[in-house]
VMD Tcl script that draws the C-alpha trace (Angstrom):
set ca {
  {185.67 95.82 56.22}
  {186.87 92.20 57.86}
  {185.68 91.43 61.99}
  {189.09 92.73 63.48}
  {187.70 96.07 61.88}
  {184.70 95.95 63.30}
  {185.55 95.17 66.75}
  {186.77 98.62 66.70}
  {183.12 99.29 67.96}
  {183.35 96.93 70.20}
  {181.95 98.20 73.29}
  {178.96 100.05 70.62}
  {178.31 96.21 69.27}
  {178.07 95.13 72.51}
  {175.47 97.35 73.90}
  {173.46 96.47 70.76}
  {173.15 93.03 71.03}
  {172.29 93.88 74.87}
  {169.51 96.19 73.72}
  {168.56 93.48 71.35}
  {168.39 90.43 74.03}
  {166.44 92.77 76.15}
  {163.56 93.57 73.19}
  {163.72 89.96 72.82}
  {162.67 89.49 76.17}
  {160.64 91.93 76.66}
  {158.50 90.64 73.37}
  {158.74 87.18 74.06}
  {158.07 86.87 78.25}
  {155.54 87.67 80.61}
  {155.95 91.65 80.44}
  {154.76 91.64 84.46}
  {158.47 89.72 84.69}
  {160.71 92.56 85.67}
  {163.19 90.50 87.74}
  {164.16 88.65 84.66}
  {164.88 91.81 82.45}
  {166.90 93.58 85.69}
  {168.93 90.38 86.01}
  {169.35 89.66 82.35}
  {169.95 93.79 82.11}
  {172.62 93.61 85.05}
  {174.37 90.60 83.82}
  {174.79 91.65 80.56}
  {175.86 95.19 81.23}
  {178.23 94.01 83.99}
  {180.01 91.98 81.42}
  {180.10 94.84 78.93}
  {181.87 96.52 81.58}
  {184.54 94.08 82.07}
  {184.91 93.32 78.45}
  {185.72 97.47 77.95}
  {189.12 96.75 80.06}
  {190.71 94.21 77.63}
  {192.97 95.61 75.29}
  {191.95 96.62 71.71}
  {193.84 98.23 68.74}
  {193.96 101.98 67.65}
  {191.80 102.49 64.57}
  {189.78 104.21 62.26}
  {186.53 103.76 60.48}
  {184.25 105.16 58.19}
  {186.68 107.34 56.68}
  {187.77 108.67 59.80}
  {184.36 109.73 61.38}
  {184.54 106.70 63.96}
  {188.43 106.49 66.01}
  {189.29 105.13 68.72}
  {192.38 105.17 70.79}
  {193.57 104.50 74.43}
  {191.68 107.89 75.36}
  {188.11 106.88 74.24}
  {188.34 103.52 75.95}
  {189.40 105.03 78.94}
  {186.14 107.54 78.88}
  {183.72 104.57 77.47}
  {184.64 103.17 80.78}
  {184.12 105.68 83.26}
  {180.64 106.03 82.05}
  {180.10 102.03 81.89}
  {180.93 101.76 85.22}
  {178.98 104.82 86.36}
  {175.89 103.27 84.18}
  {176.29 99.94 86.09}
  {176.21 102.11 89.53}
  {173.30 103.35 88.42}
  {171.33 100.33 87.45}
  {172.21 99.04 90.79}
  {170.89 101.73 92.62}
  {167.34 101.74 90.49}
  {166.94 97.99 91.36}
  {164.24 98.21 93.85}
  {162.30 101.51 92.20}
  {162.31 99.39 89.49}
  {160.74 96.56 91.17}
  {157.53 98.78 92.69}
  {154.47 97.96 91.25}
  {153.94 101.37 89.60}
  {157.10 100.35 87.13}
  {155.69 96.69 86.55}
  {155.84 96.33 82.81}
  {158.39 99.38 82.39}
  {161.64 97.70 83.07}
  {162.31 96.74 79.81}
  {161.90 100.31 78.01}
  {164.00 101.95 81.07}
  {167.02 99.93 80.38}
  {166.67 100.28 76.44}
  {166.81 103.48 76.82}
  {169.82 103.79 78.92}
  {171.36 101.96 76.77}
  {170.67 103.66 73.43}
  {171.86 107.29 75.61}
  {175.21 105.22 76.61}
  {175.73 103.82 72.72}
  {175.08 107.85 71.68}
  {177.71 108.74 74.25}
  {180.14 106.53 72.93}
  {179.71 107.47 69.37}
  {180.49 110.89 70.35}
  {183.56 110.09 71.68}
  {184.74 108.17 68.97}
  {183.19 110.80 66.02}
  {186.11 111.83 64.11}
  {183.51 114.35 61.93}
  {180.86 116.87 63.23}
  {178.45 114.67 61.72}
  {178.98 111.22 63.56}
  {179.36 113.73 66.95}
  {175.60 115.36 66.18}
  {174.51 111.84 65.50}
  {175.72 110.27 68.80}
  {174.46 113.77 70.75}
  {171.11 113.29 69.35}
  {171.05 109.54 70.03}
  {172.30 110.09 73.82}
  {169.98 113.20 74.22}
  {166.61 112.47 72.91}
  {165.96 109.20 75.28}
  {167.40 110.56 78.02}
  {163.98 113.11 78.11}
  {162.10 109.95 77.71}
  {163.74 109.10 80.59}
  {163.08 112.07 82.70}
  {159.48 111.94 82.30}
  {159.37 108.11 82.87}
  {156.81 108.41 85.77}
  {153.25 108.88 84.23}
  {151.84 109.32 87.46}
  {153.80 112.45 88.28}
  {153.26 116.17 86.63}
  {156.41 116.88 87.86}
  {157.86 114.55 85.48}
  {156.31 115.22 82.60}
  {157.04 118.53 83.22}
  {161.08 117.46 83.87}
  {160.79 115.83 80.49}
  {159.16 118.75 78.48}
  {161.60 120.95 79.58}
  {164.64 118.80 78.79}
  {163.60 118.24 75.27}
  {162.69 122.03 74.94}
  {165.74 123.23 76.03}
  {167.85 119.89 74.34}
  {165.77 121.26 70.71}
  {167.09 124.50 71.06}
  {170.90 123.78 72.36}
  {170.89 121.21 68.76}
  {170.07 124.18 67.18}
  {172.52 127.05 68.39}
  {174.88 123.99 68.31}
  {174.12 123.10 64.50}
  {174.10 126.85 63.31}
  {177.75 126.84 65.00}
  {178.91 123.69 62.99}
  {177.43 125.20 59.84}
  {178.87 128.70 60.34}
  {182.53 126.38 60.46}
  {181.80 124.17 57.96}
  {181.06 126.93 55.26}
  {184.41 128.57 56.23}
  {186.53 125.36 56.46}
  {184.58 123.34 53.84}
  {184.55 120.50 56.14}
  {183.77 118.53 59.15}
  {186.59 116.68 60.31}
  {188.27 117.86 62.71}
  {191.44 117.13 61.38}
  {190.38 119.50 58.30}
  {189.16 122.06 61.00}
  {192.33 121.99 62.67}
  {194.38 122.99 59.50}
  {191.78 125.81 58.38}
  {190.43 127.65 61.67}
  {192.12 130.89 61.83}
  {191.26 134.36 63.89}
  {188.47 134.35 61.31}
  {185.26 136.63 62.90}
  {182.78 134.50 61.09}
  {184.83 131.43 62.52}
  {184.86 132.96 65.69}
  {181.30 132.45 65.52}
  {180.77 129.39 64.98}
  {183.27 128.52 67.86}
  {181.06 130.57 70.24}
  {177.78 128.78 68.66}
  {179.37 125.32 68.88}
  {180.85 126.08 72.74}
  {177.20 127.23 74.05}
  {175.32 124.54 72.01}
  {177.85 122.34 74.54}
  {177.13 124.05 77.20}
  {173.78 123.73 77.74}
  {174.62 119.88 78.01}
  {177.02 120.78 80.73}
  {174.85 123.26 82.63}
  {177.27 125.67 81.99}
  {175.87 129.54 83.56}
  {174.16 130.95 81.66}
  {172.71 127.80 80.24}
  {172.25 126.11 83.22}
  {168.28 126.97 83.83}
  {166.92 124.21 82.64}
  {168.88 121.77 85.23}
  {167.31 122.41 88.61}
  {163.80 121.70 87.42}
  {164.68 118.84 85.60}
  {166.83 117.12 88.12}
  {163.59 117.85 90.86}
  {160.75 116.45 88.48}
  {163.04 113.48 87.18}
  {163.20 109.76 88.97}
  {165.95 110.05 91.38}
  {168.20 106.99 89.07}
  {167.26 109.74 86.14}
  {168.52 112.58 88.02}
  {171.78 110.47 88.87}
  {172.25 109.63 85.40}
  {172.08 113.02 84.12}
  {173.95 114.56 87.17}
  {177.41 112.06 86.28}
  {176.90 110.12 83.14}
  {175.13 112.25 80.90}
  {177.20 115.70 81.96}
  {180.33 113.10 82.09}
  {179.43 112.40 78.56}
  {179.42 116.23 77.85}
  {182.49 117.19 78.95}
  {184.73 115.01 77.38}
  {182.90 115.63 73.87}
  {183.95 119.14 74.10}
  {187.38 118.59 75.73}
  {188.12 116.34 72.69}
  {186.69 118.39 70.22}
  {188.17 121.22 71.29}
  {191.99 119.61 71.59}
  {191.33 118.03 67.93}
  {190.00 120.93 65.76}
  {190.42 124.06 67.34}
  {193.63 123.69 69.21}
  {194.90 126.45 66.62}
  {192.55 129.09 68.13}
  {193.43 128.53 72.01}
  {193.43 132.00 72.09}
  {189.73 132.60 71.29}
  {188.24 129.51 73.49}
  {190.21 129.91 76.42}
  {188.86 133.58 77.33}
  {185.59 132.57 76.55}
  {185.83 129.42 78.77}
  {187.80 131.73 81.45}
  {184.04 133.53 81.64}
  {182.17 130.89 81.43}
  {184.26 128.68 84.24}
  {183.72 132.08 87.14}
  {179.95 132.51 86.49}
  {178.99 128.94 86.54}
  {181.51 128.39 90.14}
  {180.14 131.46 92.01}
  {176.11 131.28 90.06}
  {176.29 128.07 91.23}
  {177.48 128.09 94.91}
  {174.96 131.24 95.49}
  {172.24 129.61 94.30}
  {173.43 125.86 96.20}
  {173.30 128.05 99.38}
  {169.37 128.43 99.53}
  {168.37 125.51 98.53}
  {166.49 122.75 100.66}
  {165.37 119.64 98.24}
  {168.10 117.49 97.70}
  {167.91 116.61 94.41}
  {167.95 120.41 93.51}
  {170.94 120.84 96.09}
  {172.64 118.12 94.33}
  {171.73 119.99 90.68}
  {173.23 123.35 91.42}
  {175.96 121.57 93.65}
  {176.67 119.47 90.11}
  {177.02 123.00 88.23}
  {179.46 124.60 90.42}
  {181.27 121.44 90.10}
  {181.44 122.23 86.25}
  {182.82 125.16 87.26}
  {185.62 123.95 88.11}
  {185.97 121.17 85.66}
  {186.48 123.62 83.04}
  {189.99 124.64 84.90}
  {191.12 121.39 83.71}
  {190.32 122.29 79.78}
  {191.68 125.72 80.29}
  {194.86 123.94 81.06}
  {194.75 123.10 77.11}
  {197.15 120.64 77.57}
  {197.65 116.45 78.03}
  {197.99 117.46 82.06}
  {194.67 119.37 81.48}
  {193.14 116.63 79.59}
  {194.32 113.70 82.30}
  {193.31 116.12 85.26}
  {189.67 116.68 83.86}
  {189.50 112.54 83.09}
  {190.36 111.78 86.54}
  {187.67 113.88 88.19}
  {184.80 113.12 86.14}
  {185.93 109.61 87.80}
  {186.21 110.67 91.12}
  {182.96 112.54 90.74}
  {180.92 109.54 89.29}
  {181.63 107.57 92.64}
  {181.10 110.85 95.16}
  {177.78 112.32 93.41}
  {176.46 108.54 93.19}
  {177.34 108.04 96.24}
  {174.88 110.82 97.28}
  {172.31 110.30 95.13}
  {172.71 106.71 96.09}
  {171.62 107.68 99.91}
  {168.66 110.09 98.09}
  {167.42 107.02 96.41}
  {167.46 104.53 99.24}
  {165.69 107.19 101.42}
  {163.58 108.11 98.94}
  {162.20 104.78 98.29}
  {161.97 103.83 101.84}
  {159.85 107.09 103.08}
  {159.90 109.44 99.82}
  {161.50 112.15 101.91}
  {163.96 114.64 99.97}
  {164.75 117.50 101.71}
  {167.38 118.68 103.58}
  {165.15 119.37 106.63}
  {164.11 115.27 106.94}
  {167.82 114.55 107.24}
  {167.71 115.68 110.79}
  {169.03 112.74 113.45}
  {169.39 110.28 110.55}
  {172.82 109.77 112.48}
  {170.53 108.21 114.99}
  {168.63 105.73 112.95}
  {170.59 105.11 109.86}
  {174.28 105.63 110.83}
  {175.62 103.37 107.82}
  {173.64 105.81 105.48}
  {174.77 108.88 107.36}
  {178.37 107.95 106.80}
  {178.18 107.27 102.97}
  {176.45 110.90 102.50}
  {179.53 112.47 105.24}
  {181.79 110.80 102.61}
  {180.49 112.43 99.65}
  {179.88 115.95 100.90}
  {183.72 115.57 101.99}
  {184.70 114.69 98.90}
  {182.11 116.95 96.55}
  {184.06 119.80 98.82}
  {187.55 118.56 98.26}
  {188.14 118.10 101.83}
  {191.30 115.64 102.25}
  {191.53 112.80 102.42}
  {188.74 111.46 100.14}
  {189.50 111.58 96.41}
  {187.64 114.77 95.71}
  {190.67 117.11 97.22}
  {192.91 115.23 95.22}
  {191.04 116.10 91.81}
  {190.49 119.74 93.01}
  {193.86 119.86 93.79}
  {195.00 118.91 90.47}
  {192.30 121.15 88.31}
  {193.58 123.64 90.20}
  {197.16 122.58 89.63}
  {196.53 122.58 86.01}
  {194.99 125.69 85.29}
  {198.30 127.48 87.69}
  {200.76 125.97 85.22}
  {199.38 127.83 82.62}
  {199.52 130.71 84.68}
  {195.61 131.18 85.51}
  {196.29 132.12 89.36}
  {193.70 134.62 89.33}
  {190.91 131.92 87.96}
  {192.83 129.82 90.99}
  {192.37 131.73 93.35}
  {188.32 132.75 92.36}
  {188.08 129.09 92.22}
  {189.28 128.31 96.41}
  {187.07 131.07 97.12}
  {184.36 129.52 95.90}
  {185.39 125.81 97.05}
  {185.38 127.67 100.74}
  {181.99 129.08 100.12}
  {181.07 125.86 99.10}
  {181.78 124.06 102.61}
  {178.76 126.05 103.88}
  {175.97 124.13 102.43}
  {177.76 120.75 102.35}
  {178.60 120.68 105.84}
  {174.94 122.15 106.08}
  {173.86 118.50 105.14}
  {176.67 116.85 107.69}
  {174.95 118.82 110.06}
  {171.75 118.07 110.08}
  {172.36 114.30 110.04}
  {174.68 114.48 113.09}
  {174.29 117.47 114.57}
  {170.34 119.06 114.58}
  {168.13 117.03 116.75}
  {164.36 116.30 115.70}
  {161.54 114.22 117.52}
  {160.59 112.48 114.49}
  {163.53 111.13 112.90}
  {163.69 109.25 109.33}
  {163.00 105.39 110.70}
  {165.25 102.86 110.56}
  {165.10 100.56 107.45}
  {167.54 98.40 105.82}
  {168.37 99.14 101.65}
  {168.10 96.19 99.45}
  {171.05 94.46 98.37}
  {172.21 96.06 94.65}
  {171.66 99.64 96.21}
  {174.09 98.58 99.35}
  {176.56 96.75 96.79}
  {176.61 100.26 94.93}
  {177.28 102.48 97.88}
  {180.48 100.18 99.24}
  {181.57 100.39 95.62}
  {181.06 103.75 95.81}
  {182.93 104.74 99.58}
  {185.43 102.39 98.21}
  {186.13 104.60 94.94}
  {186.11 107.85 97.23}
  {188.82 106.29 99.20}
  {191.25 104.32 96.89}
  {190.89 106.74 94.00}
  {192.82 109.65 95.52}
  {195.38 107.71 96.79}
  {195.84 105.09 93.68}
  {198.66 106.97 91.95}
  {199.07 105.24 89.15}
  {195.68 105.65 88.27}
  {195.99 109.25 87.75}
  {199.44 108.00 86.14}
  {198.01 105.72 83.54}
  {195.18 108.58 82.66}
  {198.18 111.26 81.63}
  {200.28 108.76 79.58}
  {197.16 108.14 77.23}
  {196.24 111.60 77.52}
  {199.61 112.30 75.49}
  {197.78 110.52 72.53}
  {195.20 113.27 71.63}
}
mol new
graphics top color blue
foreach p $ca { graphics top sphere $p radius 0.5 }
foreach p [lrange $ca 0 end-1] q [lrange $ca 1 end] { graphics top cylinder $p $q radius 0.2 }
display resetview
């Protein structure tokens, strides 16, 4: 294996010797230091970031359990740049004295979830994909219970590792079930093997709920809520985009590469599973007043409909489903984003202490208006145009029925995010949230964010460049 062979992994390699310089650090400096870790962190991470646009060879390793292609580099970068949004945005909850000394073991883990991630996309085998899930799921319930002071997130934490142990397992029986009836794990095998079998069958349905507990799929989806309430708001952020961003493609992938054969097995059972989670999620999104639990059910209907892009089973179903999990990294960070900064300035999270923040915090008020808009697909922010094209998707394979339940439930949905609109502009209150000014990575974040939510939907050849590498699966 020469260096052009290993630069394959590049953007794996690179978070590495990020992780590494940060132990270093971390062993080596004052450990009350934090400012140095976040800007070595930031610095390093934003040039991993740039690096992952520069143009790299097609390849194979390992046998063929590590590939990469234009695909993979395209999804490696979506969740870079959603990472980086995120690091931003936990700058100054990083810097309060109850994280002094914790810097350091936040941003390794983030790291080692983002190197799992990417290992899953390139896994070629069942093997390297179980390796990279484990790797990108294990910190991240570190991660969730990463306040010490809190029950609540210790509690967030249990439960994600709980419910993480036992969606490895159905997940693992599946893969099992396939590999005794294929007598392998590659996908490419797979592919040439998988049949109407009933046993294979199984494993399919094992393997597809394994996945989508990750995804928060309904019925799996109990766990999320809870989690997303107990977790640090950059946590909840992370799990809401990157981590479910992370999930999706695995299974769009795997499903395209090894069991393309059996479309006719997967696709009812994802027809199911894309209904309950839209309309489980939007009924239980109605009654809800915490944000961060708003934002968790809000984050499974929007699932929902992300599986109308995979039922497409096609490259137009694969590009559509690419280019909203982008669209949806800047909207729901963008939201989260105005969580956080309120959060840390008067730890207020519910709906109700939104009222009048029109009043005090217009700047803040607009960002949120912006991503409600575009979390309901309301033109002419970027999330109509990815609704529009999930929806366009699924209709060319002649799903109008799973269409039309899907508007329904995007109407329905306009009720509790213009419930949030309202109470910032609309519902008066004597003791409005103050007036108070973010710091300067968490501000940086949001205009990167409004300015994704704008460009994105209009930026044609964007969406053009996704389907022309989508072609390559």
């Amino acid at each position: 294996m020469n260096i052009s062979q290993l630069l394959l992994m590049r953007n794996e390699l690179l978070l590495t010797v990020l992780l590494l310089i940060v132990l270093m650090v971390e062993i080596f400096s004052d450990t009350r230091n934090s400012k140095l870790v976040l800007w070595i962190s930031m610095t390093g991470f934003f040039m991993i970031t740039l690096t992952g646009f520069l143009p790299l060879k097609e390849g194979s390793l390992f046998g063929g359990m590590y590939q990469t292609n234009q695909t993979t580099w395209c999804m490696k970068n979506i969740l870079n740049l959603g990472l980086l949004l995120v690091l931003m945005q936990s700058w100054k909850w990083l810097e309060h004295e109850s994280n002094e000394g914790k810097v350091s073991e936040y941003v390794m883990l983030l790291l080692s979830t983002l190197m799992g991630m990417n290992f899953m996309f390139s896994s070629g085998d069942f093997l390297m994909m179980y390796l990279g899930l484990e790797l990108a799921t294990i910190p991240i319930a570190a991660l969730a219970a990463f306040d010490k002071f809190s029950n609540r997130s210790a509690e967030a934490g249990i439960k994600l590792i709980l419910s993480s142990a036992l969606s490895s397992g159905v997940l693992l029986f599946g893969i099992s079930i396939l590999y005794g009836t294929t007598g392998s794990i590659f996908f490419t095998d797979i592919a040439g093997k998988v049949s109407l079998n009933s046993l294979q069958t199984l494993g399919l349905i094992f393997f597809v709920s394994g996945m989508g507990f990750k995804i928060s799929l309904v019925p799996f989806h109990l766990w999320t809520a809870d989690v997303y309430e107990g977790s640090p708001i950059g946590i909840t952020s992370y799990l809401s985009v990157v981590s479910k961003g992370a999930a999706v493609f695995t299974l769009i992938l795997v499903l395209f590469k090894a069991f393309h054969a059996i479309i006719m097995i997967w696709e009812p059972l994802l027809y199911t599973l894309a209904v309950s989670t839209m309309t489980i999620g939007n009924l239980f999104a109605l009654r809800q007043n915490n944000m961060k639990r708003f934002l968790a059910f809000s984050s499974i209907t929007q699932a929902g409909f992300i599986l109308l892009g995979i039922m497409g089973a096609s490259p137009l179903g694969m590009a559509t489903v690419i280019y909203f999990v982008l669209i949806y990294v800047f909207t729901n960070l963008a939201a989260f984003g105005v969580v956080m900064a309120i959060s840390n300035a008067t730890e207020k999270e519910n709906i109700e202490d939104y009222k009048g923040l029109y009043l005090t915090n217009p700047k803040l008020s607009l960002v949120m208006l912006l991503s409600m808009f575009s979390l309901a697909g309301i033109p002419p922010v970027a999330g109509f145009f990815g609704k529009f094209f999930l929806f366009t998707a699924a209709a060319s394979k002649g799903y109008y029925m799973l269409v039309f339940i899907a508007v329904i439930n995007a109407t329905i949905s306009l009720y509790y995010y213009l419930r949030v609109v309202k109470a910032m502009f609309i519902d008066k209150t004597e003791t409005p949230i103050p007036y108070f000014k973010s710091d300067f990575p968490m501000r940086l974040s949001l205009i990167i964010c409004v300015a994704g939510i704008f460009l994105i939907g209009f930026a044609s050849f964007i969406y053009e460049y996704i389907l022309s590498i989508s072609f390559g699966i």
